[in-house]
Short mmCIF file of the C-alpha atoms (twelve columns), coordinates in Angstrom:
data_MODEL
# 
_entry.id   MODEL 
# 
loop_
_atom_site.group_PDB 
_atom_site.id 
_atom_site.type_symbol 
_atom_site.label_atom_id 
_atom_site.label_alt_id 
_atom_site.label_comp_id 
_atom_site.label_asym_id 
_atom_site.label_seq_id 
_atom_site.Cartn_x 
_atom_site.Cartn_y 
_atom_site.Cartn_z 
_atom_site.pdbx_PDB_model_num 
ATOM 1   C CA . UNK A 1   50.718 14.569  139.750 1 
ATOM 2   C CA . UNK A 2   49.927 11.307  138.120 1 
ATOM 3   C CA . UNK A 3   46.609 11.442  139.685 1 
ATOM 4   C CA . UNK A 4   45.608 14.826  138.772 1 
ATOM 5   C CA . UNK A 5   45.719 14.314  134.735 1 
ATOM 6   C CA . UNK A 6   44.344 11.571  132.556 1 
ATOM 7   C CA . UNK A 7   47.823 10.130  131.121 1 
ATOM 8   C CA . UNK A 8   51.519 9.428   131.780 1 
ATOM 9   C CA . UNK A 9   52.005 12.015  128.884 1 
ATOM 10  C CA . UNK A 10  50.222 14.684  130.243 1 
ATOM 11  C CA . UNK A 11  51.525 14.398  134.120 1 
ATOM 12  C CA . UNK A 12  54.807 14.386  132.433 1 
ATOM 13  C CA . UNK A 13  53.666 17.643  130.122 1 
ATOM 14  C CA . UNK A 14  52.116 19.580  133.558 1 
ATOM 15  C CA . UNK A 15  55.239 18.601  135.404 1 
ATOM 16  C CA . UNK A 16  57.383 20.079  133.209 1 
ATOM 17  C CA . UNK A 17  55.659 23.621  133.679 1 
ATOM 18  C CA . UNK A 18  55.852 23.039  137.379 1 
ATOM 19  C CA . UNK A 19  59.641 22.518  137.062 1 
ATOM 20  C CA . UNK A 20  59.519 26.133  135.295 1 
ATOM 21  C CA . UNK A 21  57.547 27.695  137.906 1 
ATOM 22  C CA . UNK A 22  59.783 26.555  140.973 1 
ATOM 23  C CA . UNK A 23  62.922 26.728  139.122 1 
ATOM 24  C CA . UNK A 24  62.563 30.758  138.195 1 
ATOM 25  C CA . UNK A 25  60.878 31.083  141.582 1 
ATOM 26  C CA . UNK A 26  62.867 28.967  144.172 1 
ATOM 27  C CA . UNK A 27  64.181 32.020  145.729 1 
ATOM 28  C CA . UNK A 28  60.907 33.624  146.854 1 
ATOM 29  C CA . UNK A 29  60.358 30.857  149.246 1 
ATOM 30  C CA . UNK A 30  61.601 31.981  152.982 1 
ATOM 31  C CA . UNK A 31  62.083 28.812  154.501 1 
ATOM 32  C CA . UNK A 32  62.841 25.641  152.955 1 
ATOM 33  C CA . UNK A 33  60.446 23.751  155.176 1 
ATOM 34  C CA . UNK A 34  57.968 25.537  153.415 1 
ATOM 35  C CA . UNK A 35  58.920 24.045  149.732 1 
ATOM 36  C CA . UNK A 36  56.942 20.852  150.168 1 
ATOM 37  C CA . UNK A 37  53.417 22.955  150.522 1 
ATOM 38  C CA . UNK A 38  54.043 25.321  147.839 1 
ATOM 39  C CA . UNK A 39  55.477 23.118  145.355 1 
ATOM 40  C CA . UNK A 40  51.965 20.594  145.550 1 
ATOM 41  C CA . UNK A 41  50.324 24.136  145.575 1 
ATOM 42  C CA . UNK A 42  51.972 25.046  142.469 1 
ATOM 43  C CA . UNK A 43  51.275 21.507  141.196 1 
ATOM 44  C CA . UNK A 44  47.503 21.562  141.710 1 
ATOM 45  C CA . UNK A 45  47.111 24.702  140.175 1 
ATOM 46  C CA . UNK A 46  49.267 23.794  136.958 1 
ATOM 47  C CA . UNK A 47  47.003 20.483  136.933 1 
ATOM 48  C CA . UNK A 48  43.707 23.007  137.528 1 
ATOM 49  C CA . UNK A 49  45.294 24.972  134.876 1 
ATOM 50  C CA . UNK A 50  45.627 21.706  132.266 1 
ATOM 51  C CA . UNK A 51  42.062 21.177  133.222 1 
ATOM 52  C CA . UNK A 52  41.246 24.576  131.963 1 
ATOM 53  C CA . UNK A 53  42.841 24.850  128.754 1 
ATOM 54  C CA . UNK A 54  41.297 21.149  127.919 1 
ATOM 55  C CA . UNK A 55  38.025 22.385  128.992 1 
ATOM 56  C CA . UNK A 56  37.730 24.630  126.500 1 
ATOM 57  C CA . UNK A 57  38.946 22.079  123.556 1 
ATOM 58  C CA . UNK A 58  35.262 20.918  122.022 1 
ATOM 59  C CA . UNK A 59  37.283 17.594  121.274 1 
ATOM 60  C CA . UNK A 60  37.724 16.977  124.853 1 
ATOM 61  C CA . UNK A 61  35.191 14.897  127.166 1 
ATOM 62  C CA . UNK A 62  33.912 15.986  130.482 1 
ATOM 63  C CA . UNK A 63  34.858 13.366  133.477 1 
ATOM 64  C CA . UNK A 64  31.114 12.414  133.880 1 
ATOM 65  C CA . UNK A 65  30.806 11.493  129.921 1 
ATOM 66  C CA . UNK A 66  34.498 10.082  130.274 1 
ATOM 67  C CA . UNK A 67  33.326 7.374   133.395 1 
ATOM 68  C CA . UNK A 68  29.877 6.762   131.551 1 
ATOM 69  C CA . UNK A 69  31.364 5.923   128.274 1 
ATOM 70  C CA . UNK A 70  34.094 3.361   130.092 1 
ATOM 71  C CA . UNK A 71  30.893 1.912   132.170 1 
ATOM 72  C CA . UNK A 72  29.224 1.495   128.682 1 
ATOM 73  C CA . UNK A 73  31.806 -0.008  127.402 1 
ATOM 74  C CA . UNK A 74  32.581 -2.406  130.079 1 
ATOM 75  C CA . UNK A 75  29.060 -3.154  130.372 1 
ATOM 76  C CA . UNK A 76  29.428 -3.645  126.229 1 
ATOM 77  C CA . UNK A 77  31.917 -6.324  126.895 1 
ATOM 78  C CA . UNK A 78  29.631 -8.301  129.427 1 
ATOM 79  C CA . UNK A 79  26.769 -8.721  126.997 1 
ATOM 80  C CA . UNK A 80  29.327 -9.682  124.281 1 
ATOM 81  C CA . UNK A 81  30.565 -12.032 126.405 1 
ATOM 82  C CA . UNK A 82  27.323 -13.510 127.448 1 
ATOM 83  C CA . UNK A 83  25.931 -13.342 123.406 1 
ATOM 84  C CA . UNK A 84  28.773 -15.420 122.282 1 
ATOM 85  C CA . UNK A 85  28.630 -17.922 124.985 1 
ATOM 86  C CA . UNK A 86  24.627 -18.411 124.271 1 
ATOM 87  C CA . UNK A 87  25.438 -18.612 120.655 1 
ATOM 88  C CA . UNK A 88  27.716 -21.250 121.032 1 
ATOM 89  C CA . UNK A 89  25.415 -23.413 123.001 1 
ATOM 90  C CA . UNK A 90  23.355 -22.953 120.383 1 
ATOM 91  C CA . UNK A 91  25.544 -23.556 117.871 1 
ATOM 92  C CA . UNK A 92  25.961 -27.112 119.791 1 
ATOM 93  C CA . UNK A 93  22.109 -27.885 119.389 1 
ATOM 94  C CA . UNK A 94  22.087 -27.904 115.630 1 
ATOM 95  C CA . UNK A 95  21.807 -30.888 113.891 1 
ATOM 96  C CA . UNK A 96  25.173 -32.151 112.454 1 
ATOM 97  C CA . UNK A 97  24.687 -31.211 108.846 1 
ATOM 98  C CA . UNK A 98  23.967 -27.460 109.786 1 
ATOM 99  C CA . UNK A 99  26.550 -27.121 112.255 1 
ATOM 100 C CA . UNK A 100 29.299 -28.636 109.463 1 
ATOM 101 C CA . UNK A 101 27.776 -26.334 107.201 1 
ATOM 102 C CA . UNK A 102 27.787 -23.298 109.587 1 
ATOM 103 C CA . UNK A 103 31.133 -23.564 109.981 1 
ATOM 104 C CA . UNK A 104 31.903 -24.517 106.461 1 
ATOM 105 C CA . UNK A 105 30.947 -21.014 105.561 1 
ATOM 106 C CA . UNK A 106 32.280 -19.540 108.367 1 
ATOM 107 C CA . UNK A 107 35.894 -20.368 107.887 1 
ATOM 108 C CA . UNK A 108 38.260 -17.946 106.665 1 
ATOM 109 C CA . UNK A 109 38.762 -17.384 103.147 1 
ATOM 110 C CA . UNK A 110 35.967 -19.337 101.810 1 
ATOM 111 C CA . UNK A 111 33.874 -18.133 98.680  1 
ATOM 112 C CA . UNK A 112 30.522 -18.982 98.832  1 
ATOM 113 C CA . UNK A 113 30.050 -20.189 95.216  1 
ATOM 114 C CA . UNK A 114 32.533 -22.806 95.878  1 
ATOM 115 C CA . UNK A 115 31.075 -23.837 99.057  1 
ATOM 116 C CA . UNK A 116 28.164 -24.320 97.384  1 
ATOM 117 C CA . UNK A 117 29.428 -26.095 93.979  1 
ATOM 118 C CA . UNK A 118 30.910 -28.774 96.592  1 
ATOM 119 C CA . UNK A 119 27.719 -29.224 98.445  1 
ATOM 120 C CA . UNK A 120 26.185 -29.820 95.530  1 
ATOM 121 C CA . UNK A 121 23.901 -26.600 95.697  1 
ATOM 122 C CA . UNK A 122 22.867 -23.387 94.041  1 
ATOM 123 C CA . UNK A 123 24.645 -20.588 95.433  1 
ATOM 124 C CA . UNK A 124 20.853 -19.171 96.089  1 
ATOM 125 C CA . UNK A 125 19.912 -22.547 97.696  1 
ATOM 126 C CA . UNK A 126 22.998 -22.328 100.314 1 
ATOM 127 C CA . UNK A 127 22.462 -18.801 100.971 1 
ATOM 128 C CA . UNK A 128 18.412 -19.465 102.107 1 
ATOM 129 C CA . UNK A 129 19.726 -22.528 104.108 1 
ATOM 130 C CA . UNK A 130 22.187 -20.358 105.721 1 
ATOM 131 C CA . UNK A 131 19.523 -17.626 106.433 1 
ATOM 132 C CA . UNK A 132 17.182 -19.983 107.856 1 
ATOM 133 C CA . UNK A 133 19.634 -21.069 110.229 1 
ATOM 134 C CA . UNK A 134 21.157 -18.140 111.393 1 
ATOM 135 C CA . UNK A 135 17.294 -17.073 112.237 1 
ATOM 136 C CA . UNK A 136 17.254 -20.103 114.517 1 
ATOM 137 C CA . UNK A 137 20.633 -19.218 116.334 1 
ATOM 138 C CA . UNK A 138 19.201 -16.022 116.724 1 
ATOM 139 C CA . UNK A 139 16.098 -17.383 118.327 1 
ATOM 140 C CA . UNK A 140 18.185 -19.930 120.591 1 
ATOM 141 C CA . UNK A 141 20.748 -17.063 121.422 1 
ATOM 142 C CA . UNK A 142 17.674 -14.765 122.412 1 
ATOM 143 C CA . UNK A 143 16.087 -17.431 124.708 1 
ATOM 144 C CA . UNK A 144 18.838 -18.788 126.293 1 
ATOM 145 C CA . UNK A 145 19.565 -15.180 127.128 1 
ATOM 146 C CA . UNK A 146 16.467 -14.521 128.563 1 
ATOM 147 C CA . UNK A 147 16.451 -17.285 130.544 1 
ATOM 148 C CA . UNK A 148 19.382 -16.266 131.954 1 
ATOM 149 C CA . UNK A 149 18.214 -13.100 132.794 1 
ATOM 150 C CA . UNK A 150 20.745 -11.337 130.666 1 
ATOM 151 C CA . UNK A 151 18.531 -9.134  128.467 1 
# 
């Protein structure tokens, strides 16, 4: 039944109405080698059934936008994957100073006024360092990207 419905929960659910159905009508079957075959009949049509009823919920997903949404998604996870290893090459390749400071800002908690008080900077002056060097990682992540053929 499992592999009829989409979860645990709803196999249990759909076999639950199939207990019903065979329970109240056990004694219409003839022969008891026969019980195997109509039970899995009475299965698949209680999971056809499930199908139905979802079908008609507008909340519900077809199978074909299900499987492209978890290939998206997996696919998603790859190019994260790949974007955060480039960045942190790149993140290697900056000079000392930048990387400190990169991280400096970076690191949980920190306020951005105080970073800058005990750099010795403007808050404005930290900020446009910062933006010129994320521009850079995001040059170096880009390239190193597309020389991997990622993108």
């Amino acid at each position: 039944m499992r592999s009829l419905v989409p979860t645990l929960e709803d196999s249990r659910e759909v076999m639950q109405e199939v207990a019903v159905v065979l329970w109240r009508k056990f004694e219409d079957i003839s022969k008891a080698e026969d019980f195997r075959r109509w039970a899995f009949g009475v299965a698949r049509l209680k999971a056809l059934d499930f199908h139905r009823k979802r079908g008609r919920d507008r909340h519900c997903f077809g199978t074909e936008l299900l499987e492209l949404l978890a290939s998206e998604a997996e696919q998603a996870d790859t190019d994260y994957d790949l974007e955060r290893q480039a960045l942190e090459e790149c993140l290697e390749k900056l000079p000392n100073p930048q990387r400190a400071l990169v991280e400096a800002a970076y690191a949980p908690g920190v306020r951005m006024d105080a970073l800058a008080k005990q750099s010795g900077r403007t808050a404005m002056s930290l900020y446009k360092t910062l933006h010129r060097i994320r521009i850079t990682l995001i040059q170096c992540t880009q390239k190193t990207l597309s020389m991997e053929g990622a993108r």
